[in-house]
N, C-alpha and C positions, 0 to 999 in steps of 0.2 A: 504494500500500500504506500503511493506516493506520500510524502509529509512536508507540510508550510512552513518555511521557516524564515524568522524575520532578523534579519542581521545587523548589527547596528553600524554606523560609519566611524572609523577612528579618530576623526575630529570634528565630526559635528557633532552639537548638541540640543539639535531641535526634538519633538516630540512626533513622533506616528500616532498620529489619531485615526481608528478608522470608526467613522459615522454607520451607526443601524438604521437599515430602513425605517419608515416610518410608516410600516405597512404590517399587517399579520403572517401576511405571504412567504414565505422564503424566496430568497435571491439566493440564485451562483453566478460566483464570478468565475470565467474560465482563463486560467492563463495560458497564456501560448504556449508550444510544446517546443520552446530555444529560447537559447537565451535572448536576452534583450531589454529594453528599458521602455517602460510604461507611460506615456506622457499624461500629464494632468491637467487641469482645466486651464492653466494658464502659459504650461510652455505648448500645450499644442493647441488645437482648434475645436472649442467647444461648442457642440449645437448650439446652446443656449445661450453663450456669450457670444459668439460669433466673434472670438477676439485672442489675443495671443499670436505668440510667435511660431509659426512651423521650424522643425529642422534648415538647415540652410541646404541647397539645392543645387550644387553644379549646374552654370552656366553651358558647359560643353554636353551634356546629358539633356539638355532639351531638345531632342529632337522630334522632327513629325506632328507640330502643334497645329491645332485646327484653326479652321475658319483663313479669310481672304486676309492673307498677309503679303500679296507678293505685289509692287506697286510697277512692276514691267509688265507690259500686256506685250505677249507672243514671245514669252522669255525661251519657249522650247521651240518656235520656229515652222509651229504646225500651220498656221494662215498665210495666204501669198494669192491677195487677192487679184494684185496687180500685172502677173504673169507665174510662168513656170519656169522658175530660175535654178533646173535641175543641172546643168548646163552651165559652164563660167559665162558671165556677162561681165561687160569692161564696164571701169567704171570710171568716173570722173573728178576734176576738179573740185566739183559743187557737189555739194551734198542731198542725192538723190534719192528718194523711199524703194526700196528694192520691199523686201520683206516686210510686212506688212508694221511699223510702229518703230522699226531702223529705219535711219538713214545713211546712205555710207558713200566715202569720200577717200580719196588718194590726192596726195601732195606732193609735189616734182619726182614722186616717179610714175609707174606705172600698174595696174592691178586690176585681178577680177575679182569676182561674187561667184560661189557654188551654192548654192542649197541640196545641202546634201540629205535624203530622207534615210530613216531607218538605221541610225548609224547608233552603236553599242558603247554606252558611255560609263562610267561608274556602275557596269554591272547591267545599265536598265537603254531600254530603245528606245531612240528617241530622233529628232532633226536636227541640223544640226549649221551652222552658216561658216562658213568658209571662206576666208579672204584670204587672196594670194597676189605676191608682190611679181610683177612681170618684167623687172629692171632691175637694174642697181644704180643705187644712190643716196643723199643722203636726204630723206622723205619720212613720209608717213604712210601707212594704210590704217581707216577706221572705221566704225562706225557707229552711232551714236542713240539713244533714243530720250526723248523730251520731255518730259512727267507733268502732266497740265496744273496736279493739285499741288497747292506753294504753302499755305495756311498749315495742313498740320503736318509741314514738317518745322517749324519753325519751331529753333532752340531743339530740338529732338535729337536725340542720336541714333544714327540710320546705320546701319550693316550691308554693302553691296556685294554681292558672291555671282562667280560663274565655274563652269569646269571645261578647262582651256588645254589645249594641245599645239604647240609653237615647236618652230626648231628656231626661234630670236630670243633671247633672254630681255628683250626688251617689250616683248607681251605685256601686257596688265589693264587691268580697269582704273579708270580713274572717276569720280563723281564733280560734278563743279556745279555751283550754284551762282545762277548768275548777278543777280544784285548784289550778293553778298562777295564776289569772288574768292570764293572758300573751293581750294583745291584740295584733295586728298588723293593715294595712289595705294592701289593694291601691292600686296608681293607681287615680284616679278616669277615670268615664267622660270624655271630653271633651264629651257632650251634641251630638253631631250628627246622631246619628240612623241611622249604621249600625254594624255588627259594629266590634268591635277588641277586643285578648286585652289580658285585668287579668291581671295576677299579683301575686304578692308572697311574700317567704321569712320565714320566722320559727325562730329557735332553741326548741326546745321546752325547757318547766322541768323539772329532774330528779326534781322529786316527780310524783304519782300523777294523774290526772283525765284524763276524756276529751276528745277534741280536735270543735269544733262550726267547722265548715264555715259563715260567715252570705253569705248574698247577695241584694240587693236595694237598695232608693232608702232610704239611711241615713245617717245620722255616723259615723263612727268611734266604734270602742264600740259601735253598736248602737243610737243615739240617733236621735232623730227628727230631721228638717229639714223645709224647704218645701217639698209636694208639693201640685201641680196638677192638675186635674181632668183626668184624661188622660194623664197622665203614665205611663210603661210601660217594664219593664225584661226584657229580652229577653234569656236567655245558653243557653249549649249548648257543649259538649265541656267539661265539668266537671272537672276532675284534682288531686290532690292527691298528691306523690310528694316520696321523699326526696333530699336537694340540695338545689344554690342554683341549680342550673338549670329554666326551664319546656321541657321537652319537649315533643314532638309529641302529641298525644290517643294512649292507648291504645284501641284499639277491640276488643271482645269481640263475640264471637257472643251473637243473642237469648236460646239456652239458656244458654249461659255465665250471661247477664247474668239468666235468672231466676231460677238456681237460686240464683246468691248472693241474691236478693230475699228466695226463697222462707224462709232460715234466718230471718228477721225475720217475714214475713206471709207467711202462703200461703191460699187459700181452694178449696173446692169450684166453684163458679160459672166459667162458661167466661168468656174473655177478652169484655170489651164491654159483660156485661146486668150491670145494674142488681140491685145487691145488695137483695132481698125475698122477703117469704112469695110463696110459687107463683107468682114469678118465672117459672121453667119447670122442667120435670121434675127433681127432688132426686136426688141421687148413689142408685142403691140398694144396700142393702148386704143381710145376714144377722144375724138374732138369734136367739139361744136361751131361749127360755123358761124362765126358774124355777118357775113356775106359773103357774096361770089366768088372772093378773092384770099378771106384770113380765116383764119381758126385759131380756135385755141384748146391745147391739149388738156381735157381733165388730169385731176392733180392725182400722181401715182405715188403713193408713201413709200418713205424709205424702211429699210428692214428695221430700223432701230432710230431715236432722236440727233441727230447728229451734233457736235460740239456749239457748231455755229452754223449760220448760213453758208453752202459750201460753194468755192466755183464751180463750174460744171465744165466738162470738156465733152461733147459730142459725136457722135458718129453715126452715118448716113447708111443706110440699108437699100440695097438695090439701085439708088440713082443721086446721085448729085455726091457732095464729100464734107463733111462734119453736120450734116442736118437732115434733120428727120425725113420721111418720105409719108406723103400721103395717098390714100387709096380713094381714088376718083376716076369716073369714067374707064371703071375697070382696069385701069392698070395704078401702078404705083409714079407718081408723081414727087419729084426736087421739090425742097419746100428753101426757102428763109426762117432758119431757124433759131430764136431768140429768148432769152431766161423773160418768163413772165410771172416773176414776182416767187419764186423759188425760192425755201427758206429752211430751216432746221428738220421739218418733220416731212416736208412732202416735196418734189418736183412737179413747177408747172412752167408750161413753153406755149411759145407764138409761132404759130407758124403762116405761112406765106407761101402757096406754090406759086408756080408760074404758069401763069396765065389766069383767068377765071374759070368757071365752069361746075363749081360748087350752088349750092342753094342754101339762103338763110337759112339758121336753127336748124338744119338737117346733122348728124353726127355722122362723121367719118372714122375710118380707121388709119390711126397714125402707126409708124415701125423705126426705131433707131434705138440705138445704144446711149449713156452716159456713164461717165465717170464723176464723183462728186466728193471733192477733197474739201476739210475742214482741215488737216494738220495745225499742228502750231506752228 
């Protein structure tokens, strides 16, 4: 038969009291079958207090925490509404949206973009973006994404993580916040040539500006170094979250992760072809005629509210080149095609064929494609 025994402490001299219920009932208390230490109502966490101190917690041990922590949208590279960049594409001076919420940029040298899919990272599959230097010299390759909300990062300390594969030891992410010009840089790559996770934390400045994501073969600060022909910087599970911890990647569903796309860029065009005039068959919608000669396109909603009122870029279906087509006199007819009062939730156009031959209030069938950019 097990036996209770209570032991005293060699220099303390408090008293063990233990309290009788105040009930006829009998209580057991069961003790655990190991050792250990019992917490009580004030060093640990009492139903009824709701108050006290837990054990302290290893930072590095918090992994895998829930709910929407990760403030990069398309941090694992599943979205590309804009084309199918499976393929290297060059890239430029300017800093252009390839992948869907990046934008990516080369400086006196030369470089593409791969979107590489299915590619085995830390163990788990995943997409992956790929920049490779096509020259040597003393440049940059990068690219970058824009975080819209400013407010709660202020004063906060932020944690930025990726997991990077370089052969440049000058790999790394860097965070910059633009009002504030507050720089910080991850470790650098070590240049061997596979996966390993950068991170790095920064206190955000209490004034206003928005926070830029950089990553690519750079200095700190965003400076050039020596890059070689061939030279290639590989990263995927992108994260940016608040702490001074790097957490585990948060992973979203494809919908999840397009709809937040969509509030920045969204487009007509199905996933894969190649943004142009008669591409292939243009979305068709309804117009109602003013007269003879103009219509106007009922309003088509976008999939989601978008950030702001977007520009639109156009494309012509069957006849003419960046403007809608209308269906009249049996065939498809060129129009003048004009934003008519298009705004955050819906698109609406003017359109204009050539010639007359429409009827007041009668509804036509319009056909064309857009694109419809809100970026920052």
């Amino acid at each position: 038969m097990a036996k209770v025994k209570i032991q005293g402490h060699a220099s303390g001299t408090g008293v063990l009291t233990i309290t009788a219920p105040n009930t006829s009932t009998d209580r057991t208390v069961t003790l655990p079958d190991s050792t250990g230490t019992l917490l009580d109502t004030t060093s640990g966490l009492d139903a009824t207090k709701l108050s006290g101190n837990l054990p302290a917690i290893s930072g590095a041990s918090l992994t895998g925490i829930a709910g929407r922590k990760n403030w990069i949208i398309n941090g694992d590279f599943q979205v590309s509404q804009r084309a199918a960049y499976t393929s290297a594409t060059s890239l430029t001076s300017t800093s252009v949206y390839h992948l869907d919420r990046f934008k990516t940029k080369i400086n006196t040298i030369s470089g593409t973009l791969t979107h590489k899919l299915n590619q085995v990272v830390n163990g788990k599959t995943t997409n992956t973006m790929l920049l490779t230097a096509t020259s040597a010299a003393t440049g940059r390759v990068e690219t970058v994404q824009q975080i819209e909300a400013t407010a709660p990062f202020i004063s906060q300390t932020i944690t930025f993580s990726a997991w990077v594969k370089s052969d440049n030891t000058s790999a790394r992410l860097i965070v910059h916040q633009n009002g504030a010009n507050v720089q910080t840089s991850s470790n650098t790559h070590t240049g061997g040539g596979a996966f390993e996770l950068l991170k790095g934390t920064v206190t955000c400045a209490s004034n206003s500006g928005e926070i830029y994501l950089y990553s690519g073969i750079q200095a700190a600060g965003t400076g050039n170094v020596s890059v070689a022909n061939n030279d290639y910087f590989e990263m995927a599970f992108v994260q940016l979250e608040y702490g001074s911890v790097a957490t585990d990647f948060e992973h979203r569903s494809y919908g999840e992760e397009l709809a937040l796309c969509q509030r920045y860029y969204t487009t007509s065009f199905n996933t894969g072809v190649t943004h142009a005039d008669n591409a292939h068959e243009g979305v068709v919608s309804a117009a109602m005629a003013y007269s003879a000669a103009t219509a106007t396109v009922s309003s088509m909603a976008f999939p989601v509210k978008m950030r702001t009122s977007p520009s639109l870029t156009i494309y012509g279906r069957n006849a003419g080149t960046g403007n809608y087509a209308i269906y009249k006199s049996q065939t498809w007819t060129a129009t003048t095609t004009a934003n008519n009062g298009t705004n955050e939730s819906f698109i609406s156009l003017y359109l204009q064929p050539s010639g007359a031959g429409m009827t007041a209030h009668y509804v036509y069938q319009t056909s064309g494609h857009y694109d419809a950019d809100a970026e920052l």
